[in-house]
C-alpha positions, -999 to 999 in steps of 0.1 A, spaced: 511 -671 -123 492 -645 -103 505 -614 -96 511 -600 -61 489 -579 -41 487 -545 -59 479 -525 -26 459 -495 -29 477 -463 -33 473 -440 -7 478 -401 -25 506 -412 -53 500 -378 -65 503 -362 -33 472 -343 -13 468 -308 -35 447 -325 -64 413 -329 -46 401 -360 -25 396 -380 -54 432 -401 -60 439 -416 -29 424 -442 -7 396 -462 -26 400 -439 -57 433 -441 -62 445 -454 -92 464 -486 -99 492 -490 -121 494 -524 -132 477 -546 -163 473 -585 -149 458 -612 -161 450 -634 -129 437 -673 -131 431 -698 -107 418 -674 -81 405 -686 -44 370 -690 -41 355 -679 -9 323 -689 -11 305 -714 -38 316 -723 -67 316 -706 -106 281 -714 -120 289 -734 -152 261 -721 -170 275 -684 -170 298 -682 -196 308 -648 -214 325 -614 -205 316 -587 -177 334 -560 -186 336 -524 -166 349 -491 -176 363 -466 -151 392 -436 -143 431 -444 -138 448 -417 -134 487 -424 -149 505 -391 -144 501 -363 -119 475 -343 -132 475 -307 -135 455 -288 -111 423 -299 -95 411 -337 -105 377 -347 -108 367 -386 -112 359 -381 -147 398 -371 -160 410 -405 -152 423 -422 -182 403 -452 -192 407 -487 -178 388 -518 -182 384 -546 -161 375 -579 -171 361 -611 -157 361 -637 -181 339 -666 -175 337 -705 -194 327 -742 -185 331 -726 -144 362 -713 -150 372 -675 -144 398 -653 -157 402 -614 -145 420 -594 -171 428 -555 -167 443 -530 -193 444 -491 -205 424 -480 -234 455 -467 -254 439 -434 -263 455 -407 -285 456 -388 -255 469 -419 -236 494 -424 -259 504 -390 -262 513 -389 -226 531 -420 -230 557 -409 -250 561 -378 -229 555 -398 -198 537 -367 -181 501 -352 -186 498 -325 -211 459 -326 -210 436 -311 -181 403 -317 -167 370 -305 -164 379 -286 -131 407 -264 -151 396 -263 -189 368 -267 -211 364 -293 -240 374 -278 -276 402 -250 -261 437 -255 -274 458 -243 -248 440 -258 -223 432 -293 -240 408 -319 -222 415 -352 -233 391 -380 -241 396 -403 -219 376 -430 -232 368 -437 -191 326 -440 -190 316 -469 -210 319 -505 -224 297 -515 -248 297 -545 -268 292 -544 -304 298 -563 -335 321 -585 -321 340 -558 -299 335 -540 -272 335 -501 -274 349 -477 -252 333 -442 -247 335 -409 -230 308 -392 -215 317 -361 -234 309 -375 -265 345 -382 -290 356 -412 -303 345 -448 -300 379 -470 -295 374 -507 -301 391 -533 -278 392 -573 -277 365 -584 -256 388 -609 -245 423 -597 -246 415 -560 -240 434 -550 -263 430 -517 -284 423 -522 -321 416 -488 -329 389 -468 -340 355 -481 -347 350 -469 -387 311 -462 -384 316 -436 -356 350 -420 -372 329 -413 -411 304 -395 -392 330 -363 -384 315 -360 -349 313 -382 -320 297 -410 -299 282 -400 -263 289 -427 -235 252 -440 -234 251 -460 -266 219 -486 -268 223 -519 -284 194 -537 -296 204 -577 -295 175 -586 -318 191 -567 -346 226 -558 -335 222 -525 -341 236 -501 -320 221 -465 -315 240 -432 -299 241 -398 -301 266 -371 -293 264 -334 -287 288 -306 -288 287 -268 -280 281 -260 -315 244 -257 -335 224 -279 -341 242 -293 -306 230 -329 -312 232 -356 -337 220 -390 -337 229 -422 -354 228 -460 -362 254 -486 -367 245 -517 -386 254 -551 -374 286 -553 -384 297 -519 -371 292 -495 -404 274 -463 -402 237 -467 -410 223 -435 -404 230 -402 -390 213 -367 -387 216 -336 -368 190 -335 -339 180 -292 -335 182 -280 -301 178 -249 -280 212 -243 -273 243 -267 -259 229 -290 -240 243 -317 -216 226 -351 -227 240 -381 -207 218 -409 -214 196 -423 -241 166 -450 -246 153 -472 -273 122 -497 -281 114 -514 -309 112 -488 -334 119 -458 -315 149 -440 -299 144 -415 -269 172 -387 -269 167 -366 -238 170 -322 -237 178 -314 -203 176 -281 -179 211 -283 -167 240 -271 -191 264 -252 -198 266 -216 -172 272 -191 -208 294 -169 -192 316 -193 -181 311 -211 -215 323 -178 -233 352 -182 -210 362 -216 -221 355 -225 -183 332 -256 -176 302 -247 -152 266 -257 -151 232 -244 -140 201 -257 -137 171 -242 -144 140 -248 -129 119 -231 -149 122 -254 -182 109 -286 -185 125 -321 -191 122 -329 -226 123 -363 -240 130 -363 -279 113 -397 -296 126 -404 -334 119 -434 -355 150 -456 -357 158 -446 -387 139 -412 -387 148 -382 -408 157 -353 -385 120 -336 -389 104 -365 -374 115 -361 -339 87 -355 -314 91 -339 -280 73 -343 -254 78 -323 -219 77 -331 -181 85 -318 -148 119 -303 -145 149 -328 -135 183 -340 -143 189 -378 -157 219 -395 -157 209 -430 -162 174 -449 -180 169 -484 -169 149 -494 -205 123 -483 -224 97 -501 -245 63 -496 -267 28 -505 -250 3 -498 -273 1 -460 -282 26 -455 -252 61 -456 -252 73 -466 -213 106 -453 -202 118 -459 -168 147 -442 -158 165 -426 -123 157 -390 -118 181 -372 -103 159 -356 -74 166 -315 -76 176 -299 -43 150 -283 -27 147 -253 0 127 -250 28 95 -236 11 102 -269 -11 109 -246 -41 138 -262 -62 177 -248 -51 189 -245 -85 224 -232 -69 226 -270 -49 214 -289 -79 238 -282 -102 265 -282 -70 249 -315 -66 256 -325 -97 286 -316 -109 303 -331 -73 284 -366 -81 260 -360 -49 233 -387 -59 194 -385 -44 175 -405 -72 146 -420 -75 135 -450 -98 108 -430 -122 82 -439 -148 76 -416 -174 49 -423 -204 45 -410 -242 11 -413 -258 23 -414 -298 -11 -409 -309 -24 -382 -286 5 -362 -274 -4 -367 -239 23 -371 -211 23 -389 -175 49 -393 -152 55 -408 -113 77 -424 -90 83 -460 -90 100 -457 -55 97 -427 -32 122 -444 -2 149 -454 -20 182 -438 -36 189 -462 -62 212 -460 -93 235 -473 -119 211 -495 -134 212 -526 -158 183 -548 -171 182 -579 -191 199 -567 -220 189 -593 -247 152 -574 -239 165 -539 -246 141 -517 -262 115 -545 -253 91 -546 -217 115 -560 -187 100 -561 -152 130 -560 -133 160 -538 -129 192 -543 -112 206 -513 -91 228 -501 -70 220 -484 -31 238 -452 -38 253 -430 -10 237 -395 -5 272 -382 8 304 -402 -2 309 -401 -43 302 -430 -63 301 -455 -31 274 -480 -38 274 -501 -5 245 -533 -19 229 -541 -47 193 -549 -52 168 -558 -75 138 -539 -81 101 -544 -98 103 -517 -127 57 -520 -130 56 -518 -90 84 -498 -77 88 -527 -53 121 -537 -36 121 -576 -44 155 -584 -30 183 -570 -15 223 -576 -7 248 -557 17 276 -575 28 289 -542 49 266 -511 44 294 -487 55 328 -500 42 313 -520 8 321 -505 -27 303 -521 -54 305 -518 -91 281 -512 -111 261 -545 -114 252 -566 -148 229 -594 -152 241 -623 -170 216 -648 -189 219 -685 -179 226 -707 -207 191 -724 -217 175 -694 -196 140 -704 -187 128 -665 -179 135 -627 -177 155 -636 -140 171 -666 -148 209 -655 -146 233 -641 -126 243 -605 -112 281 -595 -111 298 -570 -94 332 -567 -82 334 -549 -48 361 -536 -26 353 -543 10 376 -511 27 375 -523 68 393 -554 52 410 -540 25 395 -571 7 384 -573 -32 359 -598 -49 341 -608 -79 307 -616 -65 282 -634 -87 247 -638 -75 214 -658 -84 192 -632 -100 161 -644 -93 168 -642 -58 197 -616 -45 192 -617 -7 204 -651 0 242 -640 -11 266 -645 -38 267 -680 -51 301 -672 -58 329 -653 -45 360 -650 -59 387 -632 -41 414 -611 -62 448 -599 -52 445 -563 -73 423 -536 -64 395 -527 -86 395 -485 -82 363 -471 -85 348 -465 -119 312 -459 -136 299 -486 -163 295 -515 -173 282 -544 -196 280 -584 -200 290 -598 -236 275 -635 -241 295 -659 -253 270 -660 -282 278 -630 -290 316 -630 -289 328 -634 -323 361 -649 -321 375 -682 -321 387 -704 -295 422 -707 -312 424 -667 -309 409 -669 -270 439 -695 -263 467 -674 -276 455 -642 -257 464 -659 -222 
């Protein structure tokens, strides 16, 4: 039986904390597992069958001092889709930190806004909040931050613990893992405050740690994102990090700095730490690549670069960059930016000048391998983390091909996913999926739309009774590649 409306939660923490736990960030604090939903509009495609799965903050107790979207204890929620049939499923990633606080049913962790990750009076907990990822059978929770990996049930959502490749490496996993669905292989990297500041690794097909080595840079460095192709991974080095006085203070604070240069890292897949090659460009700040890929001597990575603040000479405002930054204020641009492996030279340029376009998903069977189109989100320049329509965009041209709003000022999608048709025929022959919260009718859906053609409207809508908070990331696991059996999927409900 469904559950009844969880209402959103209007300041359950009271107003002191910041503007980020009421209204369409507040938390919710209830696990469901809803079937027989109303559709209102189409019906379920029967050829999408498989997981989406998206990661996001949920706060449980009253936090202490200022909150930031990032300290939200991890949540994922779940639409679960077979033979046209949909189930939504939503649970907390149980966490040492989460179950810590369980037991003393209060927080004893802070955030970002009050402490500093690795201080012990002040500890910041990881949250496991950024990422899902599916691997091996699993899907993987992760924390922007870089700590552990925490497997859950695809299915069920529940936590099973610690992935064992990430855990013998003694370090961490960053949020941005890359899997490549040819091999199964999954590639990350973390990074820390202490030299050489970076490692990178591989997990086999079956989740066991297949290679791992430090990764030398400058100093601590603030790394969100990753690529890979074929052969290659692309780690990036960065010129915002870590202010170091407030470092030395055990405060977090970042600065950007202009006058370095964007560095893109590339290292065979399985490359010894002295066969990294880096290769320089104009001076930015990425949160998220699109997908990369090998074209000849080139390697191709297109990405969304985080557009640096400018003043009115148009010299970059390092000051309102990092502001920007660290208070999620999003101007990006879709971006192209090419390696030449046998040369050394560099090129780089906008796909798209006009729009402000983000949290992006591809085809993910063709990870690591050429894609032409991208699915993003149309990003607010002034309200954090709203993403009012989706659209999908022409990653050779730049070109807007499509486009979907159902309410440009009150609509909050999720990040989006594409989902291969079963049998598909091309790149775009699937389905996009996003849930979104519609606020002027303080309505939630699942909406699933035809891929090849966004602006005609979901083919499906599917309305839900619980409010989805706002969160960050996302992924879709194919049936294919869920490795559990139908007797276990029947007894999880």
């Amino acid at each position: 039986m469904n559950a009844p409306l969880n209402a959103a939660l209007l300041a359950p923490f009271g107003e002191d904390h910041g503007p980020h736990l009421s209204g369409v960030y507040a938390p919710v604090n209830a696990e469901q597992t809803l079937h027989n939903l109303p559709l209102l509009r189409g019906q379920i495609p029967t050829d999408l069958n498989g997981v989406y799965l998206r990661a996001g903050p949920n706060a449980r107790f009253e936090p202490h001092g200022r909150y930031h979207p990032f300290d939200g204890d991890g949540m994922v929620h779940a639409a679960q889709f077979s033979k046209g049939q949909l189930t939504y499923r939503n649970r907390w990633i149980h966490t040492d930190g989460w179950q810590e606080e369980d037991l003393a049913q209060q927080a004893t962790f802070y955030g970002i806004r009050e402490t500093l990750k690795g201080r012990t009076d002040k500890r910041l907990k990881d949250t496991a909040n950024t990422d899902v990822v599916g691997h091996a059978g699993k899907a993987l929770a992760l924390w922007y931050m870089a700590g552990d990996a925490y497997e859950i049930d695809p299915v069920t959502l529940q936590t099973l613990g610690k992935a064992r490749g990430i855990t013998a490496t003694g370090k961490g996993i960053s949020a941005h893992a890359k899997v490549d669905e040819t091999t199964e292989e999954l590639m990350f990297f973390d990074y820390s405050t202490e030299a050489p500041y970076m490692h990178y690794g591989v997990l086999s097909a079956d989740g066991a740690l297949q290679h791992h080595v430090p990764i030398d840079l400058p100093g601590p460095r603030l790394p969100h994102d990753m690529a890979i192709t074929q052969h290659y991974s692309i780690l990036h080095d960065l010129p915002l990090f870590h202010d170091a006085d407030a470092l030395a203070l055990g405060r977090h604070k970042i600065r950007f700095h202009p006058e370095m240069h964007t560095r893109f890292g590339v290292i065979p897949r399985l490359g010894a730490s002295d066969s990294i090659r880096w290769f320089s460009f104009t001076p930015c700040y990425l949160y998220h690549t699109v997908n990369a890929w090998e074209d000849g001597d080139w390697l191709v990575l297109v990405g969304c670069r985080y557009m640096p603040r400018t003043r009115a000479d148009g010299s970059i405002d390092p000051e309102g960059t990092a502001r920007d930054v660290a208070e999620l204020v999003m101007r990006a641009r879709l971006w192209c930016w090419r390696m030449n492996l046998a040369t050394g030279e560099t090129e780089e340029h906008v796909l798209n000048p006009d729009l402000n376009v983000e949290f992006p998903s591809c085809n993910a069977r063709l990870a690591g391998r050429k894609t032409r189109y991208g699915y993003l989100v149309d990003h607010s320049s002034v309200t954090t983390l709203q993403w009012a329509g989706l659209r999908k965009m022409d990653l050779e041209t730049g070109a807007s091909l499509s486009a979907w709003t159902d309410d440009p000022v009150h609509s909050w999608y999720t990040e989006p996913w594409f989902a291969e048709a079963d049998n598909a025929t091309a790149e775009d022959h699937g389905y996009l999926i996003a849930f979104q919260w519609n606020e002027a009718l303080q309505r939630q859906t699942l909406d699933i739309f035809d891929a090849r053609d966004l602006s005609t409207g979901p083919v499906a809508q599917v309305e839900l009774p619980a409010r989805v908070p706002v969160g960050f990331h996302g992924c879709w696991i194919a049936e294919r590649r869920l490795l559990y059996s139908a007797e276990k999927n029947l007894r999880s409900g």
